[in-house]
Phi, psi and omega in degrees: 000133159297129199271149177299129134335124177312298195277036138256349172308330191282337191275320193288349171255022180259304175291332174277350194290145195283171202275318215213087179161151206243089170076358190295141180264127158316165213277158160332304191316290207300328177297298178293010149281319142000254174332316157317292216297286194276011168258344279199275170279002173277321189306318194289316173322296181299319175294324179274356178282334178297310181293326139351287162323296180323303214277334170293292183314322208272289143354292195267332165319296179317295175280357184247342186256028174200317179280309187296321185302332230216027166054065178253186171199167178226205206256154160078207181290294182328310183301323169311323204268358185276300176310001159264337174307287231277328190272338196242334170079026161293169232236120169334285186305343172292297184285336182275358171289277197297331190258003166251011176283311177290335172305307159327294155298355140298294170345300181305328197282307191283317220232318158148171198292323219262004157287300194296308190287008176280293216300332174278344193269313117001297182289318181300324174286331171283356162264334152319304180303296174307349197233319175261322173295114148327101165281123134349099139349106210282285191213170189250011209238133197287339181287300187320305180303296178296332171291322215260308147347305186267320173307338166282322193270243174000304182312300196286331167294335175279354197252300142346304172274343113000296166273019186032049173221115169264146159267023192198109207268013212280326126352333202250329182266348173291305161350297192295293187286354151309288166304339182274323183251359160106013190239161157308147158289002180282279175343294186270017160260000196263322208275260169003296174308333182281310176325304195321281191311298192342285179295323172309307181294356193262303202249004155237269153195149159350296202289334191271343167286312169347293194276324184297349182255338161274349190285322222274291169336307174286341172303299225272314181310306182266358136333272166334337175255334177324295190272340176245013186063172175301304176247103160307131145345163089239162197253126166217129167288107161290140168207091210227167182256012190235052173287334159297298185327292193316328182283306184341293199286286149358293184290317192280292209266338181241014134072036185245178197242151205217137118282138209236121170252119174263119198237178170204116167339121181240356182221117194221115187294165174028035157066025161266157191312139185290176181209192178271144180208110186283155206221152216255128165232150182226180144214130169222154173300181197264308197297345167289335180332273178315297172300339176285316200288327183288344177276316198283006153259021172270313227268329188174118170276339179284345198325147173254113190247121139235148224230122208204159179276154168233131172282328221167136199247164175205124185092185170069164221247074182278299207248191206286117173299146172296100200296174180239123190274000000 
């Protein structure tokens, strides 16, 4: 185990001593449980700056040794900073600095201080990086640029966002203008993005928006596999008249944690009476997906199965226990 530094023991029984009492130290238990509380946060403080790190190197790997040389662009705030680079040849670290500075300060309004100050701390460092580390040019073959590009570039923003930080505000403003007109955020980054490519294809070429609309796709799949992994979630809702087996069958063969919701049948042919019915929620990954649906149609073919994405679990019985031998 790691032993704490003394002189946070000395802050810390300083900081625990009661308000009202004359030299009494407050119990053992509550200092270690303390102490827990801040080995705790520190260890989560430290993880997310490594992925931090990761993802600003991995991030500037993508622009400076696959995009920027070679007038490529991506989706978003980045993409706005390769394209004021490229047409006016102000210095990449400069713009990706100055055009996420109002996000930031959205961040803070929406979403909260300890987002804003990562997330400013994260964009400052990816402009260090990008402004002082030397990349290699990878390859000169343009799929290859657009492909690998975004792969780095996606890779270092999901490594970021790991780290409850983005390096890309765009998300932050999408979030604001949803909420302000009511639309999804998928919708106005799509909607953003069309400005991007538009002006890259206006004000560069055809050809170079193009290959710049594939950087932007291998960016967003693998944003997308970074952060949500290989075995996607899904949540799934049972209804059946046979619910004990089914949990049975969950719980025993498919070794998952089941919630039991008490419902009452509301839609019944030829006007018979409605009754009580328990009603099942699971989450298994999507490759498990198929063995659920064949056992709960083994079990009961009327069943009613719905089925939904889970971005993320946090507790609870996901994966598979370990048997005991």
């Amino acid at each position: 185990m790691v032993r704490t530094p003394d002189f946070i023991n000395s802050w810390l029984l300083q900081l625990l001593r009661p308000a009202h009492g004359e030299g009494k130290i407050i119990s053992a238990y509550r200092r270690a449980k303390a102490l827990r509380e801040i080995r705790i946060s520190g260890f989560a403080l430290l993880r997310d700056m490594l992925f931090i790190t990761i993802g600003v190197f991995s991030a500037a790997l993508g622009l400076k040794g696959f995009l920027l040389a070679n007038h490529f662009i991506d989706g978003g705030a980045t993409g706005i900073s390769l394209l004021i680079s490229i047409l006016t040849g102000t210095p990449l670290y400069l713009l990706v600095l100055v055009i996420n500075i109002p996000f930031v300060l959205l961040g803070f309004k929406l979403i909260g201080k300890r987002f804003a100050i990562k997330t400013a701390v994260a964009i400052g460092f990816l402009s260090l990086v990008v402004g002082v580390v030397n990349f290699p040019e990878v390859t000169h073959d343009n799929l290859l640029i657009a492909f690998f590009g975004g792969f780095f570039l996606g890779a270092g923003i999901g490594m970021a966002v790991r780290g409850g930080a983005v390096i890309d505000g765009t998300e932050v403003l999408a979030i604001y203008l949803s909420k302000k007109f009511g639309t999804t955020i998928g919708d106005i980054i799509i909607i953003f993005n069309i400005f991007i490519f538009s002006a890259a294809a206006y004000f560069l070429e055809p050809e170079i928006a193009l290959y710049s609309m594939i950087t932007y796709l291998a960016a967003s799949k693998t944003l997308d596999f970074v952060i949500e992994g290989i075995e996607e979630y899904i949540g799934v809702t049972i209804i059946s008249a046979r619910p004990d087996e089914i949990r049975e069958m969950v719980v025993n063969e498919m070794q998952k944690g089941v919630t039991i919701y008490q419902g009452k049948r509301g839609y019944l042919r030829n006007g018979a009476p409605s009754y009580d019915t328990e009603i099942i929620f699971t989450v298994i990954t999507r490759l498990e997906l198929n063995k659920l649906n064949s056992e709960v149609n083994r079990i009961d073919p009327n069943a009613f199965v719905v089925m939904s994405s889970v971005k993320d679990t946090i507790g609870g019985v996901i994966k598979k226990r370990p048997h005991k031998h």
